[in-house]
C-alpha positions in Angstrom: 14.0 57.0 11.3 16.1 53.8 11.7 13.9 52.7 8.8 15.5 54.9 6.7 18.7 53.6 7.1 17.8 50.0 7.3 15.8 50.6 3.3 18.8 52.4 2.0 21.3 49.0 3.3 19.0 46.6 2.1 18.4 48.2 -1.2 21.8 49.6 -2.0 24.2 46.9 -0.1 24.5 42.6 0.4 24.4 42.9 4.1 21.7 40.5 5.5 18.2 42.0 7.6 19.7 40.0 10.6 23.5 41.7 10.2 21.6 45.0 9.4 19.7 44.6 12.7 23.6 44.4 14.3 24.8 47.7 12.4 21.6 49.4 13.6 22.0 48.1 17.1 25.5 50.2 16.9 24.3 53.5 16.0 23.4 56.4 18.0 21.0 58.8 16.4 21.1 62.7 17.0 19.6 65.3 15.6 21.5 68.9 14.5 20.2 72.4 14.3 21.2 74.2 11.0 24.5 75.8 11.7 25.1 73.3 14.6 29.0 71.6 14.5 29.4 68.6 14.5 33.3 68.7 14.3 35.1 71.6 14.5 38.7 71.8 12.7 41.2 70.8 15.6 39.3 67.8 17.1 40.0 64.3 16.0 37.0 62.6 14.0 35.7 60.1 16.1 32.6 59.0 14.1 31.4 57.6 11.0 28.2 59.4 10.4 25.0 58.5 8.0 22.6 61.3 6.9 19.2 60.3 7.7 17.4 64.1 6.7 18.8 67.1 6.2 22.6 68.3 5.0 25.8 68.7 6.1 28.5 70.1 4.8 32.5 69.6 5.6 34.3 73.0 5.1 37.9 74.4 6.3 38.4 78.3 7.0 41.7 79.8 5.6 43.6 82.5 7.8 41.3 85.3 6.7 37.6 83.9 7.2 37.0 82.4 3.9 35.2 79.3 3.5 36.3 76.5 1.0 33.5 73.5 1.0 35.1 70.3 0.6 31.9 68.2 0.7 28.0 68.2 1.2 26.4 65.4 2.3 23.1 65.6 2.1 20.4 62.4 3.1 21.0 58.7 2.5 25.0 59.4 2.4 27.7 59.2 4.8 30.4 62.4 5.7 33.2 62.2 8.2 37.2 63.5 7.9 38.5 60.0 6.6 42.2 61.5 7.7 41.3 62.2 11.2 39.1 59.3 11.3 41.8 56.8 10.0 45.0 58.2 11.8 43.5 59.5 15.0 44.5 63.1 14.3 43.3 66.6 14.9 41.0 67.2 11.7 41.9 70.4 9.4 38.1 70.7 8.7 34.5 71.6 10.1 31.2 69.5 9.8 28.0 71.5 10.2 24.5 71.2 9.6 23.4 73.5 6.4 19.9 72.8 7.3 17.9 70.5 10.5 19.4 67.1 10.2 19.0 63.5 11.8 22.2 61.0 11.6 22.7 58.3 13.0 26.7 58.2 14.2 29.0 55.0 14.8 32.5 55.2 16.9 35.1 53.9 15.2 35.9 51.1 17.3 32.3 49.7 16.9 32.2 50.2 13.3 35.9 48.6 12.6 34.1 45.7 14.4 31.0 45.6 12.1 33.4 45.9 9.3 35.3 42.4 10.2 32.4 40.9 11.3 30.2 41.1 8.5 31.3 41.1 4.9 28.7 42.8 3.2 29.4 45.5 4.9 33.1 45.4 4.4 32.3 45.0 0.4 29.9 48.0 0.6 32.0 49.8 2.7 34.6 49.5 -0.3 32.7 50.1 -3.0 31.3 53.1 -1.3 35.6 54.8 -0.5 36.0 53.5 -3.9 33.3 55.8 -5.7 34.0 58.3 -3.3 37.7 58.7 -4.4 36.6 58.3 -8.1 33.9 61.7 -7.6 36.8 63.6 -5.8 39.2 62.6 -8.6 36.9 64.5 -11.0 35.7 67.4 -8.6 39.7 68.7 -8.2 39.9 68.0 -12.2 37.0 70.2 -12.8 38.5 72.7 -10.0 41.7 73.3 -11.8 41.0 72.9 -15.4 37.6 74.5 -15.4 36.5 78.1 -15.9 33.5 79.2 -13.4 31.2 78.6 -16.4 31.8 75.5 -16.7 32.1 74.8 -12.9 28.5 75.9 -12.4 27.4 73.7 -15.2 28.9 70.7 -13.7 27.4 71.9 -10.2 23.8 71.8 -11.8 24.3 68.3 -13.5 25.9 66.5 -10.6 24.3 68.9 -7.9 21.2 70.0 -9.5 19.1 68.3 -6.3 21.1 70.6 -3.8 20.9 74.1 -5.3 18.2 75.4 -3.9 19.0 73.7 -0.7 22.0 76.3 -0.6 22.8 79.7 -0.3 24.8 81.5 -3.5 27.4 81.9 -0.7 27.8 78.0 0.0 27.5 77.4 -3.9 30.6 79.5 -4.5 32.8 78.4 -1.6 31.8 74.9 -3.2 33.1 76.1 -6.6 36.0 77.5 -5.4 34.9 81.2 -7.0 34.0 84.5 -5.8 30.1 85.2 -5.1 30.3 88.0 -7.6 31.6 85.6 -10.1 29.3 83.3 -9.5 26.2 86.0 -9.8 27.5 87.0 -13.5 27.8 83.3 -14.4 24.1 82.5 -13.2 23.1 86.0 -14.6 25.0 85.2 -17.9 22.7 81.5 -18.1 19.8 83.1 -17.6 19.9 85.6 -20.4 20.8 82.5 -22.9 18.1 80.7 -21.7 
């Protein structure tokens, strides 16, 4: 599986076979069930975590049970809870395997080191927050000014790959609607279609 990760630097980053070889040498892999935690809200974040398979997703629980997903991450990306990560602090959110997943996991102390010691890594690293911020940026945008119509529409162009990967359940805590809503919305597209 370290072959996964080791195509997807080479083809997607600067950083050298030799430096990858040093990133790799870094990394512990694990593998998740489906449903399995990998951080549960009230721990600090203590990894930096790459998707090799599978999909995660990063989710808090208000008061009353309900799930809001924040994030999925599904293979060839990287999740964590940049907050807790960054400032050492409890995290406010959950990371759980939506499906069987191998990741490959890097401390922070061992991946602030591979960050100042190679620079393609530090440039990727930074291009990768960068585009990260930018697609958060436009997810709250669409959360706020959007209807559920148009929610679901931008779901299925910038999600298309993950929906039926995901329960209707997941896909409306994602949206931020109700699971009845989204039924009439998808029932709604299918009769104009």
């Amino acid at each position: 599986m370290m072959d996964i990760f080791k195509a997807y630097l080479l083809n997607n980053s600067s950083v050298t076979a030799s430096d990858i070889e040093l990133v790799c040498q870094r990394a512990v892999a694990r593998k998740l069930r489906r449903n399995e935690i990998l951080l549960e809200a009230g721990n600090t974040c203590r990894h930096k975590v790459f998707v090799l398979s599978g999909l995660l997703r990063t989710y808090g629980l208000t008061p009353d049970g309900n799930e809001h997903i924040l994030q999925f991450a599904p293979e060839n990306n990287w999740t964590l809870d940049a907050e807790s990560y960054n400032r050492g602090i409890p995290s406010k959110y959950n990371i759980s395997a939506v499906e069987p997943s191998e990741i490959l996991m890097w401390v922070k102390p061992d991946f602030d080191h591979l960050l100042l010691t190679i620079p393609g890594l530090k440039k990727f690293s930074d291009l990768l927050i960068s585009d990260n911020m930018h697609g958060a940026r436009n997810r709250l945008h669409t959360l706020l000014s959007a209807g559920p119509e148009e929610k679901y529409e931008d779901f299925l162009k910038n999600s298309a790959h993950l929906s039926n990967r995901l329960s209707l359940k997941m896909i409306a805590a994602y949206l931020g609607i109700s699971l009845k809503t989204l039924n009439r919305v998808r029932q709604a597209q299918l009769q104009r279609y």
